[in-house]
Backbone bond lengths (Angstrom), bond angles and torsions (degrees), N, CA, C in turn:
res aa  C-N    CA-C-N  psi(-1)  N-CA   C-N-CA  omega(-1)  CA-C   N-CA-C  phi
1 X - - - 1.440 - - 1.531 108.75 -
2 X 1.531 111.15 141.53 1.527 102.25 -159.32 1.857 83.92 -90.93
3 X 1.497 100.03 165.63 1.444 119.61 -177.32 1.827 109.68 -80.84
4 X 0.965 119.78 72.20 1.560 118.47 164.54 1.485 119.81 -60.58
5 X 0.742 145.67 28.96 1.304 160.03 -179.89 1.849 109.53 -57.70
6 X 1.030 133.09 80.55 1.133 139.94 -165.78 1.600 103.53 -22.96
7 X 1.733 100.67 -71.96 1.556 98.63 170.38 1.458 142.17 -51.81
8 X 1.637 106.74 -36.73 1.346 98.89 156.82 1.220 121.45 -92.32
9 X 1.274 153.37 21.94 1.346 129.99 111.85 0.868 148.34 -53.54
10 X 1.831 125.10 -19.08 1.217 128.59 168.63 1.341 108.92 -68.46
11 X 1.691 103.25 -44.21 1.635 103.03 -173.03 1.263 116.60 -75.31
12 X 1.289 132.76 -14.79 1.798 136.77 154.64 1.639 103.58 -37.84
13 X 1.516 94.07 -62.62 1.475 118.99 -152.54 1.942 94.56 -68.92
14 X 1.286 114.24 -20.98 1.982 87.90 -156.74 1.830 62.46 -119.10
15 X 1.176 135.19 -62.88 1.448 117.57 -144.10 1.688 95.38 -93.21
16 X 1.461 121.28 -76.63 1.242 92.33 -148.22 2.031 134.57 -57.23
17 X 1.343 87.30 -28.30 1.974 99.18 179.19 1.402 90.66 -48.62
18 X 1.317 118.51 -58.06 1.651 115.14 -141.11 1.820 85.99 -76.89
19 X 1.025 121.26 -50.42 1.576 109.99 167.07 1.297 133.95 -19.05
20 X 1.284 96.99 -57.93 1.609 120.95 -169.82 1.853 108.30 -85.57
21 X 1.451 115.32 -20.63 1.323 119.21 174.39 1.567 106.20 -86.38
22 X 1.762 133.02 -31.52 1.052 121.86 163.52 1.936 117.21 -66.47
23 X 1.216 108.29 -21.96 1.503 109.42 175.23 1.060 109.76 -62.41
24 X 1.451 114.42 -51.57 1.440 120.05 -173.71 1.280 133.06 -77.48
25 X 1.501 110.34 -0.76 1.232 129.98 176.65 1.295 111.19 -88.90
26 X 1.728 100.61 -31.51 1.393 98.78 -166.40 1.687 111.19 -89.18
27 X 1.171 102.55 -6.64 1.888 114.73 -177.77 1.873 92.97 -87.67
28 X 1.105 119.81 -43.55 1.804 124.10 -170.07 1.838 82.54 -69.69
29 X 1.355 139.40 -55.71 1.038 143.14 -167.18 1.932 106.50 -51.83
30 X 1.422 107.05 -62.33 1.094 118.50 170.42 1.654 117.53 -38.27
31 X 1.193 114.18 -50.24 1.701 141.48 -178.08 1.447 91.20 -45.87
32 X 1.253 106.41 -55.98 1.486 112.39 -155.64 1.420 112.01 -75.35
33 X 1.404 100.21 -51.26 1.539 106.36 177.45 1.933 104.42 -54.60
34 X 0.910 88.46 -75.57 1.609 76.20 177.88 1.580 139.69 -47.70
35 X 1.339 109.30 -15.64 1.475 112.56 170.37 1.298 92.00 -78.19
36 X 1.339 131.42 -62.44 1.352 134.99 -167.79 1.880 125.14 -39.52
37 X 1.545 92.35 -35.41 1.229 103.69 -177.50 1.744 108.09 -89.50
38 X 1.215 128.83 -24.32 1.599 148.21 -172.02 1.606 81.93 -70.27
39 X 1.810 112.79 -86.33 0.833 96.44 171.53 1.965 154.67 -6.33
40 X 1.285 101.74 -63.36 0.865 112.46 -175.62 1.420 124.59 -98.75
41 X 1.657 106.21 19.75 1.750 132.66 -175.14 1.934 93.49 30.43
42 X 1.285 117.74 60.56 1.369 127.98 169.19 1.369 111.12 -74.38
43 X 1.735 132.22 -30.38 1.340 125.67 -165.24 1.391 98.94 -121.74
44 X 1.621 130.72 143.71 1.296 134.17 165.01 1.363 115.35 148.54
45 X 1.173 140.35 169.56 1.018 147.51 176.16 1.676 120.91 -39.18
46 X 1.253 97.78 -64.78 1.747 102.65 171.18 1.342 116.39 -120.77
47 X 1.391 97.82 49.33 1.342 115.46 177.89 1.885 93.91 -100.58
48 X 1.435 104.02 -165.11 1.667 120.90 168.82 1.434 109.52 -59.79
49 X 1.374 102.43 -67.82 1.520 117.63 -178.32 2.112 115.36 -89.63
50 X 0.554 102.51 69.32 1.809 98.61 162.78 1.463 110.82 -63.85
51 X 1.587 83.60 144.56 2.297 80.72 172.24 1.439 112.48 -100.08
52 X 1.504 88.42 106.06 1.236 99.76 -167.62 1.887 103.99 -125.19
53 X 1.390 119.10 -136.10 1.492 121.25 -179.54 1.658 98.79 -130.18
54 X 0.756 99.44 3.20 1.615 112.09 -167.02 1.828 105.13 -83.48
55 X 1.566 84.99 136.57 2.081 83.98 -145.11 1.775 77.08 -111.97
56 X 2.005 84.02 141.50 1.248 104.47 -167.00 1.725 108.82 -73.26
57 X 1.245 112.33 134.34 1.910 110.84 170.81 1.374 119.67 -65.55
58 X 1.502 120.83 57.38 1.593 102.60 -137.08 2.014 88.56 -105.33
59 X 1.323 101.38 19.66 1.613 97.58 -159.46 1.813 126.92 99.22
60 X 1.093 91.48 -20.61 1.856 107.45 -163.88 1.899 96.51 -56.67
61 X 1.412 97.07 -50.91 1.370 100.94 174.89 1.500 127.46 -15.29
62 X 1.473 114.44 -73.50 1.503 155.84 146.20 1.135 127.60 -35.51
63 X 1.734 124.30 -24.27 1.432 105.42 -160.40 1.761 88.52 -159.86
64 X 1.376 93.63 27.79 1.776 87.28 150.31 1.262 120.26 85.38
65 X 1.279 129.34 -6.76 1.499 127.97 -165.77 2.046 94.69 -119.35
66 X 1.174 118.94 156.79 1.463 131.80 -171.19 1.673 105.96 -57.09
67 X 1.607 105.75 127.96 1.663 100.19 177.77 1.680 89.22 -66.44
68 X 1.445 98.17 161.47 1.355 133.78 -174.96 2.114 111.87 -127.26
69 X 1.464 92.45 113.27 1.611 87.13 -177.48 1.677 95.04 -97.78
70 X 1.487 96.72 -176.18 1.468 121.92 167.50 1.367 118.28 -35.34
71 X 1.569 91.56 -71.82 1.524 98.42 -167.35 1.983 109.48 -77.94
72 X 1.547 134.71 -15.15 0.941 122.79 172.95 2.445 105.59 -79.45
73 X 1.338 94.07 -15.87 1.571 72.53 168.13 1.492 100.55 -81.86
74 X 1.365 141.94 -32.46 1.294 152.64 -178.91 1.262 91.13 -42.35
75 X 1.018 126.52 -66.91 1.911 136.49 -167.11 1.701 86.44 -44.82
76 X 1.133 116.47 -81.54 1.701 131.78 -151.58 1.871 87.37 -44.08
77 X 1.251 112.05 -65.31 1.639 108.37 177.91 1.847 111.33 -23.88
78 X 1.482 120.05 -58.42 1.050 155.01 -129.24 1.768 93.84 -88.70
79 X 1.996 110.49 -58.30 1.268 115.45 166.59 1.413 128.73 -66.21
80 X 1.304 94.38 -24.29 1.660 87.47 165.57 1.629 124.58 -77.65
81 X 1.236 124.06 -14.18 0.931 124.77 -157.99 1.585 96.28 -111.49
82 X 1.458 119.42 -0.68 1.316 121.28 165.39 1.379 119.69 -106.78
83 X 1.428 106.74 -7.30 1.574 118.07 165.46 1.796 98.78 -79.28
84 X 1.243 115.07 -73.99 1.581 110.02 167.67 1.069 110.18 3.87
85 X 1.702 102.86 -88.03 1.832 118.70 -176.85 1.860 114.21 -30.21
86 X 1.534 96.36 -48.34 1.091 84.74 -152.14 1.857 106.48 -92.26
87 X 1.392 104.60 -24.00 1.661 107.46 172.10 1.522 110.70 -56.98
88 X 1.773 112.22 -38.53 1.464 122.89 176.55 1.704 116.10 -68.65
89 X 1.104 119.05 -53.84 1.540 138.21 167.95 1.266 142.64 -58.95
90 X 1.706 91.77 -45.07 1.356 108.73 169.47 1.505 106.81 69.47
91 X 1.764 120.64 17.82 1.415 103.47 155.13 1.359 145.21 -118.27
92 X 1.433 106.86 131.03 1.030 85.09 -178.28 1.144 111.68 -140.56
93 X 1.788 122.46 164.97 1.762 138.48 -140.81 1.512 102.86 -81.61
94 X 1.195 135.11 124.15 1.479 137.12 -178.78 1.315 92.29 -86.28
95 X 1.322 118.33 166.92 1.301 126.27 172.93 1.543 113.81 -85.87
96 X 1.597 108.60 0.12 1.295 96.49 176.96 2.057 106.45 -122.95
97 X 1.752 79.74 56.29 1.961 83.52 -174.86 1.231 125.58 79.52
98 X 1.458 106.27 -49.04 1.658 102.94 -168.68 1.858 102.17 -77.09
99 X 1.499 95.01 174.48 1.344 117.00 -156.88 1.963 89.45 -107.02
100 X 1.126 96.77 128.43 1.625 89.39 174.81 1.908 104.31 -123.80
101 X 1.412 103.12 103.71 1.430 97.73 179.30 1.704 120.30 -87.51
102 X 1.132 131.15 139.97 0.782 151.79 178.13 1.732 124.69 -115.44
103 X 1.620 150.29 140.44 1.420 111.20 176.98 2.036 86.03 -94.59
104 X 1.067 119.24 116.71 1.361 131.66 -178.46 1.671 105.77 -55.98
105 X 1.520 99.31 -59.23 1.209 104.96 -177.49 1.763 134.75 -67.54
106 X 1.193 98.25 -32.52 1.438 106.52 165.45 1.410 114.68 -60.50
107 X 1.290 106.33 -54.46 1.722 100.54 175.76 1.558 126.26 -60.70
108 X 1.420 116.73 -14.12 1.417 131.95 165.38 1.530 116.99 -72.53
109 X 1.636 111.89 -57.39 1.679 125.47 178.29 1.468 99.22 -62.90
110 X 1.055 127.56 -43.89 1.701 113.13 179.15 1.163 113.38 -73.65
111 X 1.358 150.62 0.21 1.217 129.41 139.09 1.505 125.23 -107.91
112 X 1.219 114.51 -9.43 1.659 116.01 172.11 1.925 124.97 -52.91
113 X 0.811 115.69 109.51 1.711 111.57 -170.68 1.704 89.31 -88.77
114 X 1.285 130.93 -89.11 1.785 127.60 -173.03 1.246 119.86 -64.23
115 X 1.055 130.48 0.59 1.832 117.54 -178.92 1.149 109.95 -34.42
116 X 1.357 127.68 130.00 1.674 130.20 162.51 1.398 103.45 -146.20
117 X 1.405 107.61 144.01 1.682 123.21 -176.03 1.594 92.54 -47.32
118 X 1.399 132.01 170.36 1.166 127.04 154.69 1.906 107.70 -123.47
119 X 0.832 106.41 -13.71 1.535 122.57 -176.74 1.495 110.83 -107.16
């Protein structure tokens, strides 16, 4: 018998979908960013970006928002590609060593209705 539950249907309906469609947006987002950047050998040593300390000219200076170096876009490369792992894998490190797998992503795509890359 399905759960009609006034409250948990609203809260399906307003929190969890829309939850699970920003998750999933943000893993298709991740996808993207990182093919995009592979692609385009954007991160590495003698690449564009090296992780380095070396602060990006990106405007930030000028217009108010946090300078940005090398190695903190290096990081952002770095989190996406450990969200990947782990939305794809489902692992992740307990604090007591062991490995607790989960499939992350399946349990996200089965309830997400709009997820779309945004990047």
């Amino acid at each position: 018998m399905a759960n009609a539950n006034i409250q948990a249907v609203n809260w399906c309906n307003t929190k969890v979908r829309p939850m699970a469609d920003l998750l999933y947006s943000c893993y298709l987002s991740a996808k993207s960013f990182k093919s995009l950047a592979d692609a385009q050998a954007i991160y590495g040593a003698s690449n564009p970006i090296p992780n380095d300390a070396t602060v990006i000219a990106d405007g930030a200076a000028t217009d108010g928002r946090p300078l940005a170096t090398d190695a903190q876009a290096t990081n952002i490369y770095t989190r996406c590609a450990e969200f990947i792992q782990w939305m794809e894998n489902g692992l992740v490190a307990s604090p007591f060593g062991a490995t607790v797998t989960d499939f992350t992503l399946n349990t996200v795509a089965g309830v997400q209705v709009n997820g779309k890359a945004v990047i």
